[in-house]
N, CA, C, O and CB atoms as a CASP TS submission, in Angstrom:
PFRMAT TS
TARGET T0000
AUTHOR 0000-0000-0000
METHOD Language model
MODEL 1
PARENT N/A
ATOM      1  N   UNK     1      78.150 107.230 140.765  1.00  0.00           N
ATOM      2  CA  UNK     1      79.383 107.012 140.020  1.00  0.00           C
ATOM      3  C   UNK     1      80.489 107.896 140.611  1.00  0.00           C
ATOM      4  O   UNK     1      80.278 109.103 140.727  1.00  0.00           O
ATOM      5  CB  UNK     1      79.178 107.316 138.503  1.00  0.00           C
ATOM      6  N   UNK     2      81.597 107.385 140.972  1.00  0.00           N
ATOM      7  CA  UNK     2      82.935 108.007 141.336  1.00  0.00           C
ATOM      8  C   UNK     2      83.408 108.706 140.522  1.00  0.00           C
ATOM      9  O   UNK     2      83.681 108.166 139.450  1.00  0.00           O
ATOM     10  CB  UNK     2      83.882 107.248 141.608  1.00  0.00           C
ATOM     11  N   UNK     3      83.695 110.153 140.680  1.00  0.00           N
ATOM     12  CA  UNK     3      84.682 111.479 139.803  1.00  0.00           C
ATOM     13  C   UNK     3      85.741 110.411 139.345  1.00  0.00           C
ATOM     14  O   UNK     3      86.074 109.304 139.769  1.00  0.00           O
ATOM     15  CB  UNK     3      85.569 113.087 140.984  1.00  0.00           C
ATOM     16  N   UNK     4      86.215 111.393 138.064  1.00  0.00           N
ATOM     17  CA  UNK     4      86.841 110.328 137.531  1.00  0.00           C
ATOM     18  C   UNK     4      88.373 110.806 138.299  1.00  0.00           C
ATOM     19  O   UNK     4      88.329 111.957 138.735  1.00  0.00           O
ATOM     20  CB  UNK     4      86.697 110.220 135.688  1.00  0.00           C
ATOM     21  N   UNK     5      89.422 110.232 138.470  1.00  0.00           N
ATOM     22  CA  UNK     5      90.483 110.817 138.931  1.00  0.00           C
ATOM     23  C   UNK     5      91.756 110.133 137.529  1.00  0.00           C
ATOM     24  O   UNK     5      91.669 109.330 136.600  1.00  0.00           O
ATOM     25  CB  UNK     5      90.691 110.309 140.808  1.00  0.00           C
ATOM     26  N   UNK     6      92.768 110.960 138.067  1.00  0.00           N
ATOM     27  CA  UNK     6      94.185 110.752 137.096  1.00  0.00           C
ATOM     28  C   UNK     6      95.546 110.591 137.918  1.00  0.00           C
ATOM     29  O   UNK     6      96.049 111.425 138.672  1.00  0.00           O
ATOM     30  CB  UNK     6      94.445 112.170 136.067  1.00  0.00           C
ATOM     31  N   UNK     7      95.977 109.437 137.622  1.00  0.00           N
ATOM     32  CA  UNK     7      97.538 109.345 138.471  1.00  0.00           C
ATOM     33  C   UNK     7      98.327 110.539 137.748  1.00  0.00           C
ATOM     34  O   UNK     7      98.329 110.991 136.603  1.00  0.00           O
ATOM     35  CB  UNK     7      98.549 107.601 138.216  1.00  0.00           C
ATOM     36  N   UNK     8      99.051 110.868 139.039  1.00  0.00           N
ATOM     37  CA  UNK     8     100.099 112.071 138.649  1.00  0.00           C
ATOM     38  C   UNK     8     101.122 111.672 139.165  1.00  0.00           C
ATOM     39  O   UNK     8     100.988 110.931 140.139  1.00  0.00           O
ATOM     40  CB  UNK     8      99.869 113.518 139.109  1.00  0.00           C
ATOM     41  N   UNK     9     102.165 111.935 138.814  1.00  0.00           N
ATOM     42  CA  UNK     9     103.589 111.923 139.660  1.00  0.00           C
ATOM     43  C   UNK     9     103.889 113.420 139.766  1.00  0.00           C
ATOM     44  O   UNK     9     103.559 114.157 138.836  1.00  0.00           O
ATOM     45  CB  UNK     9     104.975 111.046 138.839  1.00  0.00           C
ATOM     46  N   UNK    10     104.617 114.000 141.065  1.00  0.00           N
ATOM     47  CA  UNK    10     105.111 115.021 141.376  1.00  0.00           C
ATOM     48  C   UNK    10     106.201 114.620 142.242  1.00  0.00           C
ATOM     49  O   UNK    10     106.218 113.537 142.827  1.00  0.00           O
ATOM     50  CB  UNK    10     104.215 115.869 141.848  1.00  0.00           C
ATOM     51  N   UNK    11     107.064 115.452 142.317  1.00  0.00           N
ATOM     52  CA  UNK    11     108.143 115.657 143.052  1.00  0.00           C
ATOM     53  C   UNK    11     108.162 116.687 144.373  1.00  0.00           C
ATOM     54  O   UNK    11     108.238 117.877 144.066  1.00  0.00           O
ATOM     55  CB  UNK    11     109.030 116.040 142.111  1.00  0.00           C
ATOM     56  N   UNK    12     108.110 116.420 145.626  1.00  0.00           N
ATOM     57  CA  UNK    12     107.584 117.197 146.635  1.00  0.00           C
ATOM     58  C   UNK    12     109.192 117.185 147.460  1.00  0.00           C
ATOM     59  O   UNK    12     110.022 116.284 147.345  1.00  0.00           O
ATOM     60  CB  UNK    12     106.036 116.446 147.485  1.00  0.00           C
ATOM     61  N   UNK    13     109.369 118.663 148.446  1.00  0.00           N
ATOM     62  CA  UNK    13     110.360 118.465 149.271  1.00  0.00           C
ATOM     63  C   UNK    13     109.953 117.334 149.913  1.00  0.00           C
ATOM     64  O   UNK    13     108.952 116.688 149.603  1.00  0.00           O
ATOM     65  CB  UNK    13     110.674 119.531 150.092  1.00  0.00           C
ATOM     66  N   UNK    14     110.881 117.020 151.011  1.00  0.00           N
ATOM     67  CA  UNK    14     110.815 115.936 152.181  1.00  0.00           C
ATOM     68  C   UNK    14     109.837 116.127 153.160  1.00  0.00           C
ATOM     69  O   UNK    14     108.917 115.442 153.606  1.00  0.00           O
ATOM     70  CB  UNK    14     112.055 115.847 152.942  1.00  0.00           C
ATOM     71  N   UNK    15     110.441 117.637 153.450  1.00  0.00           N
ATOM     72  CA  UNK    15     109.737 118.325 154.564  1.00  0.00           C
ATOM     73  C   UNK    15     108.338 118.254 154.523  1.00  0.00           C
ATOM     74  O   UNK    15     107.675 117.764 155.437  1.00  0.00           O
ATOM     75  CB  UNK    15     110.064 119.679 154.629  1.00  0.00           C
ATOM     76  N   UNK    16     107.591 119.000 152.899  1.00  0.00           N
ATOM     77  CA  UNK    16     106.607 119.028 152.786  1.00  0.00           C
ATOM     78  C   UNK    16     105.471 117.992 153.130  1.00  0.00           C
ATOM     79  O   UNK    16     104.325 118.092 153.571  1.00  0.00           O
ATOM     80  CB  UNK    16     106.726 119.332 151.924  1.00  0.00           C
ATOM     81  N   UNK    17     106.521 116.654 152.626  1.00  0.00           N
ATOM     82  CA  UNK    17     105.546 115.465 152.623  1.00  0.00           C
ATOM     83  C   UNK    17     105.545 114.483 153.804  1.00  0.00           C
ATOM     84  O   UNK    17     104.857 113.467 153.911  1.00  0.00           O
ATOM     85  CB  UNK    17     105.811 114.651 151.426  1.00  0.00           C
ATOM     86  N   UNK    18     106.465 114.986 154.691  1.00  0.00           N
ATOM     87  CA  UNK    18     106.209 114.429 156.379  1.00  0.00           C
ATOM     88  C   UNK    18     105.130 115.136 156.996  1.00  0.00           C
ATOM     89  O   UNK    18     104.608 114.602 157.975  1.00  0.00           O
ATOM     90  CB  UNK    18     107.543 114.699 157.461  1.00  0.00           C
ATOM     91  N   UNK    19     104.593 116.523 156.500  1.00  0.00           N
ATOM     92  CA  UNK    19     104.020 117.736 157.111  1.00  0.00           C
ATOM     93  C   UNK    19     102.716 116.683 156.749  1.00  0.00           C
ATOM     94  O   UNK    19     102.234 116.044 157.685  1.00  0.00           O
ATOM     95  CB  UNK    19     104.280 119.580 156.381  1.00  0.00           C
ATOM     96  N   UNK    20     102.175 116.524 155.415  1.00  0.00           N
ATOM     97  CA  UNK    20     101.454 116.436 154.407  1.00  0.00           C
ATOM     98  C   UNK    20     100.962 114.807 155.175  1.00  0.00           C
ATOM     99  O   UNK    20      99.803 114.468 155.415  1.00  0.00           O
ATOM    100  CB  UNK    20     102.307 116.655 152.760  1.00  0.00           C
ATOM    101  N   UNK    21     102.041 114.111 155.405  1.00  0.00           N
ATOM    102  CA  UNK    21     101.393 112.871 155.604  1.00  0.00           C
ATOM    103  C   UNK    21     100.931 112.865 157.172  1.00  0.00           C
ATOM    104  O   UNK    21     100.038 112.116 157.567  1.00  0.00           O
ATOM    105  CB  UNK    21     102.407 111.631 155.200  1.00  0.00           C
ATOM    106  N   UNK    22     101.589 113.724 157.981  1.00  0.00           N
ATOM    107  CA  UNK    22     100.784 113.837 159.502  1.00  0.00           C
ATOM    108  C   UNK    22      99.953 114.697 159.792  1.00  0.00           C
ATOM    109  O   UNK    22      99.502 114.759 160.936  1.00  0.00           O
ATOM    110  CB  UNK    22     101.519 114.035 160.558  1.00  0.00           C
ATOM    111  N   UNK    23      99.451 115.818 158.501  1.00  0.00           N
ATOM    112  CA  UNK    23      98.548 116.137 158.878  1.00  0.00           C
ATOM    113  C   UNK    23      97.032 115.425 158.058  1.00  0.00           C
ATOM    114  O   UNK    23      95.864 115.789 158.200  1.00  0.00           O
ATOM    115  CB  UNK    23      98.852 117.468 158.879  1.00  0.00           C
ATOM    116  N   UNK    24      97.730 114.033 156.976  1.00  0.00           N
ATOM    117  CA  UNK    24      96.334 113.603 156.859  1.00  0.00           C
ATOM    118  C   UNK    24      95.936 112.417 157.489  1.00  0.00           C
ATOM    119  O   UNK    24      94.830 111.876 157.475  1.00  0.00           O
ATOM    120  CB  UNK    24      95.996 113.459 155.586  1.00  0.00           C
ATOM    121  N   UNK    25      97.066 112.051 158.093  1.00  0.00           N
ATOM    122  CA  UNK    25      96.798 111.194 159.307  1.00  0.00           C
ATOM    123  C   UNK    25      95.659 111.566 160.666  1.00  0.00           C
ATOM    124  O   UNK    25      94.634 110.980 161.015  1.00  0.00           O
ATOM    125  CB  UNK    25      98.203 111.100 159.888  1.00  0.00           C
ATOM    126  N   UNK    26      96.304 112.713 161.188  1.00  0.00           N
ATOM    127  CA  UNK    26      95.142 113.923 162.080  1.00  0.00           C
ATOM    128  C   UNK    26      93.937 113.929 161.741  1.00  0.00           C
ATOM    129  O   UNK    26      93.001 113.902 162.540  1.00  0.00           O
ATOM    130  CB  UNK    26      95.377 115.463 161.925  1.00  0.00           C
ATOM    131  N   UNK    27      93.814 113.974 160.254  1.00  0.00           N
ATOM    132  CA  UNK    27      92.070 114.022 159.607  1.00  0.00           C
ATOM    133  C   UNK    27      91.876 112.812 159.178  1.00  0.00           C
ATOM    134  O   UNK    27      90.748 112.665 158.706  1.00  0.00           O
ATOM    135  CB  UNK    27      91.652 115.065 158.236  1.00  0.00           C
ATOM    136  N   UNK    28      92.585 111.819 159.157  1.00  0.00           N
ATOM    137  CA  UNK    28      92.347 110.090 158.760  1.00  0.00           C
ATOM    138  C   UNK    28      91.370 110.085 157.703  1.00  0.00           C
ATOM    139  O   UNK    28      90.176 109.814 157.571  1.00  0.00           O
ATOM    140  CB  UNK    28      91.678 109.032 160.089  1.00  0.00           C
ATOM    141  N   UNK    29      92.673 110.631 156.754  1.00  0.00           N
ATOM    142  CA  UNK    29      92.531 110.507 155.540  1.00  0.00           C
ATOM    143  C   UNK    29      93.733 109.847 154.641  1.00  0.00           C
ATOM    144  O   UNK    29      94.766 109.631 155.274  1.00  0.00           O
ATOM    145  CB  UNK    29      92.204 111.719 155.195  1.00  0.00           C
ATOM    146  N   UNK    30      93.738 109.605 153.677  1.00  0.00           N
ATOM    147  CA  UNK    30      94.813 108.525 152.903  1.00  0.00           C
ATOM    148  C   UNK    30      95.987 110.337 152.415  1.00  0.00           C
ATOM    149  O   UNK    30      95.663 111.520 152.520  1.00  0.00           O
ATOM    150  CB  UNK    30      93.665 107.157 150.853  1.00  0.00           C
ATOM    151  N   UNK    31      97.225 109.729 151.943  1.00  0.00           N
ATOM    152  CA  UNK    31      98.216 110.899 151.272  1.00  0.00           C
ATOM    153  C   UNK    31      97.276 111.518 150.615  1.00  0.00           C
ATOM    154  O   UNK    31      96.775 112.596 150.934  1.00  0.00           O
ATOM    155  CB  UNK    31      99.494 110.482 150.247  1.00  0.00           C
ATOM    156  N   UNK    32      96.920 110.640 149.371  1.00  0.00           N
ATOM    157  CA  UNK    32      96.169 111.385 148.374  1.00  0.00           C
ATOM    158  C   UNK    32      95.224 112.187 148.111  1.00  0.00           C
ATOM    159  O   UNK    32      95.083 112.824 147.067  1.00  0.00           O
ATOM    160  CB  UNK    32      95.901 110.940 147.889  1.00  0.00           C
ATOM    161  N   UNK    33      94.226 112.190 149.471  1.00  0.00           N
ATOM    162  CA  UNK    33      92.676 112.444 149.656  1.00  0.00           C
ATOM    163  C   UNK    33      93.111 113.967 150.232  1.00  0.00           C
ATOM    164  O   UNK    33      92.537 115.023 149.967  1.00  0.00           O
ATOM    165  CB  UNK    33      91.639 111.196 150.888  1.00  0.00           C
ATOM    166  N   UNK    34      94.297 113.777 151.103  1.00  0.00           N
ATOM    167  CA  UNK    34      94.431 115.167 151.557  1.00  0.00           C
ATOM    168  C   UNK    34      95.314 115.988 150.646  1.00  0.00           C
ATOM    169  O   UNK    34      95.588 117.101 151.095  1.00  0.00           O
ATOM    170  CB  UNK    34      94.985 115.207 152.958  1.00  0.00           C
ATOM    171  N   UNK    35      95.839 115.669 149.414  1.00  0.00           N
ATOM    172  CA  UNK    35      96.254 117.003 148.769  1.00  0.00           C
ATOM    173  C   UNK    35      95.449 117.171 148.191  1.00  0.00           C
ATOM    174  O   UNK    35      95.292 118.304 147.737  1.00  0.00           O
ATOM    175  CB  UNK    35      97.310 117.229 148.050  1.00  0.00           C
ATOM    176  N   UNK    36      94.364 115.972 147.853  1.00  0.00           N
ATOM    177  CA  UNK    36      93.673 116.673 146.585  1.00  0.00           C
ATOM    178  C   UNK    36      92.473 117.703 147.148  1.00  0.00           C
ATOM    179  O   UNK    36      91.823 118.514 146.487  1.00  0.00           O
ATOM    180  CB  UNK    36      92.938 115.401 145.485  1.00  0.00           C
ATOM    181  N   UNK    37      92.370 117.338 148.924  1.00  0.00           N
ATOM    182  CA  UNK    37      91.520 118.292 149.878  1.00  0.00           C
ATOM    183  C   UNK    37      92.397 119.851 149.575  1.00  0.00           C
ATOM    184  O   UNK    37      91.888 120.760 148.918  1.00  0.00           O
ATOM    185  CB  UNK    37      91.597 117.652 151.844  1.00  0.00           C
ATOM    186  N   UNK    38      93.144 119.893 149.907  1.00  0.00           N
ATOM    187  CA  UNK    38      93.889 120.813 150.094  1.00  0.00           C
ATOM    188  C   UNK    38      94.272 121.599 148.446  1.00  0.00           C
ATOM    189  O   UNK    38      94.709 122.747 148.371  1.00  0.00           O
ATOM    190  CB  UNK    38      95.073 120.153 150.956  1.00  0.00           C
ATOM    191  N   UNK    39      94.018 120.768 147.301  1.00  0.00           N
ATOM    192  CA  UNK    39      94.437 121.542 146.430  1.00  0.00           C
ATOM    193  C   UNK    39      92.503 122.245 145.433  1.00  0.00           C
ATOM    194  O   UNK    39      92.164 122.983 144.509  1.00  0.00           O
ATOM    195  CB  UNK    39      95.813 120.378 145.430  1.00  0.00           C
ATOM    196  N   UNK    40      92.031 121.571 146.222  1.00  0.00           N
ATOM    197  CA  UNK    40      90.950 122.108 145.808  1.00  0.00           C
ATOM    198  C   UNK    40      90.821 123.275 146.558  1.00  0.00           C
ATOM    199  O   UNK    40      90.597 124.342 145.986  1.00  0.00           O
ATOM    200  CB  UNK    40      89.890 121.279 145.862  1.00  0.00           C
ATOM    201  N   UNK    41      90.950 123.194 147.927  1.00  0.00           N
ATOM    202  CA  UNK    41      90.606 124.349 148.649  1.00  0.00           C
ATOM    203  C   UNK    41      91.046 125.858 148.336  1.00  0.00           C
ATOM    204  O   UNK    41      90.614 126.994 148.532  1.00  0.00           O
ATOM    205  CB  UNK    41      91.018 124.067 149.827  1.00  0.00           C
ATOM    206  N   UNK    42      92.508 125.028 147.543  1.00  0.00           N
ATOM    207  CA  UNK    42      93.275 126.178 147.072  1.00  0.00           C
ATOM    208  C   UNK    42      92.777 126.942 146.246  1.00  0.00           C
ATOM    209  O   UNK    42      92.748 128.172 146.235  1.00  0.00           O
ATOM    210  CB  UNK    42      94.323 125.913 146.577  1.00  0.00           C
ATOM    211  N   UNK    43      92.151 125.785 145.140  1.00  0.00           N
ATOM    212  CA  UNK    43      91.893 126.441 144.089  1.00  0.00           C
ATOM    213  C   UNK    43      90.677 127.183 144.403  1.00  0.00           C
ATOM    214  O   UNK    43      90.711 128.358 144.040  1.00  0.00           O
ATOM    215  CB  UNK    43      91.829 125.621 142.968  1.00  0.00           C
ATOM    216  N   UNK    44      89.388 126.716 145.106  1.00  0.00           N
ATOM    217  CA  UNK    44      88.078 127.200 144.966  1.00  0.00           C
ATOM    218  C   UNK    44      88.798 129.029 145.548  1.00  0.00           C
ATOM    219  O   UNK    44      88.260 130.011 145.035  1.00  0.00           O
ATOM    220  CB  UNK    44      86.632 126.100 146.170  1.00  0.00           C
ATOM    221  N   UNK    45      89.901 129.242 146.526  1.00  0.00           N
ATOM    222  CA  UNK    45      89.957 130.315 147.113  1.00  0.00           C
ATOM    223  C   UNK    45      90.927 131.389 145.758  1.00  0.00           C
ATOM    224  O   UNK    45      90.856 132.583 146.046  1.00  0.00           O
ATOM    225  CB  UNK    45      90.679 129.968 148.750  1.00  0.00           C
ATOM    226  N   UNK    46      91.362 131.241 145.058  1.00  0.00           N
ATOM    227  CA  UNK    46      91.764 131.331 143.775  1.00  0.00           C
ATOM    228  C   UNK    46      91.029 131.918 142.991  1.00  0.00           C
ATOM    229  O   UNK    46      91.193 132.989 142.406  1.00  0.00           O
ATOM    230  CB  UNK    46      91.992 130.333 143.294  1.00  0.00           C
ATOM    231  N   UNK    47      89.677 130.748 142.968  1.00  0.00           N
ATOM    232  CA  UNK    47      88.864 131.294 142.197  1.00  0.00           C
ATOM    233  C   UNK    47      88.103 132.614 142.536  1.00  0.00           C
ATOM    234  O   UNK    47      87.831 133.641 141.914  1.00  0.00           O
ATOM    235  CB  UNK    47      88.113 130.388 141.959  1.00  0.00           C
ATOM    236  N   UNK    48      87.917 132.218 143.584  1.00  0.00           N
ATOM    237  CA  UNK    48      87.294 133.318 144.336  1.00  0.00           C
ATOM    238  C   UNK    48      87.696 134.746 144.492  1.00  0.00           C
ATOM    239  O   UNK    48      86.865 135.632 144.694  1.00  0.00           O
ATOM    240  CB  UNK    48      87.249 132.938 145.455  1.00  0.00           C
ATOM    241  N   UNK    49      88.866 134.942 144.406  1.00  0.00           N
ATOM    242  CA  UNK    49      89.769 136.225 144.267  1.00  0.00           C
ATOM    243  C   UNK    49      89.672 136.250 143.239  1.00  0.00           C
ATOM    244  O   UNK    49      89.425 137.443 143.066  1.00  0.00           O
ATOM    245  CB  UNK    49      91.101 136.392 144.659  1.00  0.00           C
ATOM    246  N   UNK    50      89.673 135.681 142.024  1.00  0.00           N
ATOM    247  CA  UNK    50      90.071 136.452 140.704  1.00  0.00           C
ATOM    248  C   UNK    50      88.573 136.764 140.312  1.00  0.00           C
ATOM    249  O   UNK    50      88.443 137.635 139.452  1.00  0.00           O
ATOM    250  CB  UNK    50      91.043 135.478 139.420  1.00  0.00           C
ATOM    251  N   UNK    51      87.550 136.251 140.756  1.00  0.00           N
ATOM    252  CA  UNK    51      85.945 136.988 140.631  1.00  0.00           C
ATOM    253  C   UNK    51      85.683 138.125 140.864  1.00  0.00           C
ATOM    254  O   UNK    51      84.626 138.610 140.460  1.00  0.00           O
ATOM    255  CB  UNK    51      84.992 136.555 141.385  1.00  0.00           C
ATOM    256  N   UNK    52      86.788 139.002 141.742  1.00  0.00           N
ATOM    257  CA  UNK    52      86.231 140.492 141.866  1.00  0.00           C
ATOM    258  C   UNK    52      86.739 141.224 141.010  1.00  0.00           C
ATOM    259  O   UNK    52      86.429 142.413 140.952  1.00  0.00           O
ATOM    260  CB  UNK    52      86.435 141.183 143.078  1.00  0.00           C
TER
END
Protein backbone atom coordinates (compact mmCIF):
# COMPACT_ATOMS: atom_id res chain seq x y z
CA UNK A 1 0.00 0.00 0.00
CA UNK A 2 1.25 3.58 -0.99
CA UNK A 3 2.05 6.28 2.09
CA UNK A 4 -0.66 8.23 2.14
CA UNK A 5 0.33 11.76 0.70
CA UNK A 6 -1.53 15.44 0.88
CA UNK A 7 -1.71 18.20 -1.86
CA UNK A 8 -0.14 21.36 -0.61
CA UNK A 9 0.17 24.60 -2.23
CA UNK A 10 3.27 26.74 -1.41
CA UNK A 11 4.63 29.70 -2.76
CA UNK A 12 8.43 29.29 -3.75
CA UNK A 13 10.95 32.09 -5.17
CA UNK A 14 11.57 31.64 -8.98
CA UNK A 15 15.03 31.04 -8.45
CA UNK A 16 14.43 28.35 -6.03
CA UNK A 17 12.19 26.41 -8.28
CA UNK A 18 14.37 26.49 -11.57
CA UNK A 19 17.25 25.19 -9.06
CA UNK A 20 14.62 22.59 -7.67
CA UNK A 21 13.32 21.51 -11.02
CA UNK A 22 17.01 20.87 -12.62
CA UNK A 23 18.20 19.37 -9.97
CA UNK A 24 15.30 16.73 -10.01
CA UNK A 25 15.63 16.36 -13.44
CA UNK A 26 19.66 15.27 -12.76
CA UNK A 27 18.15 12.53 -10.36
CA UNK A 28 15.00 11.83 -12.79
CA UNK A 29 12.76 12.37 -10.50
CA UNK A 30 9.23 14.25 -10.87
CA UNK A 31 9.09 18.27 -8.95
CA UNK A 32 7.37 16.65 -6.25
CA UNK A 33 9.40 13.47 -5.41
CA UNK A 34 12.39 15.72 -5.04
CA UNK A 35 11.18 18.17 -2.39
CA UNK A 36 9.57 15.77 -0.61
CA UNK A 37 13.36 13.87 -0.96
CA UNK A 38 14.84 16.79 0.17
CA UNK A 39 12.41 17.79 2.87
CA UNK A 40 12.66 14.64 4.55
CA UNK A 41 16.29 14.67 4.50
CA UNK A 42 15.93 17.84 6.17
CA UNK A 43 13.94 16.81 8.59
CA UNK A 44 15.50 13.27 9.55
CA UNK A 45 18.91 15.73 10.01
CA UNK A 46 16.77 17.99 12.41
CA UNK A 47 15.84 15.31 14.10
CA UNK A 48 18.93 14.17 14.64
CA UNK A 49 20.42 17.32 16.20
CA UNK A 50 17.78 17.94 18.53
CA UNK A 51 18.50 14.12 20.01
CA UNK A 52 21.62 15.21 21.73
Amino acid sequence: MKPLKEKVSITLDENIVERIKELAEDDDRSFSQYINMILKEYISKMDKTTEK
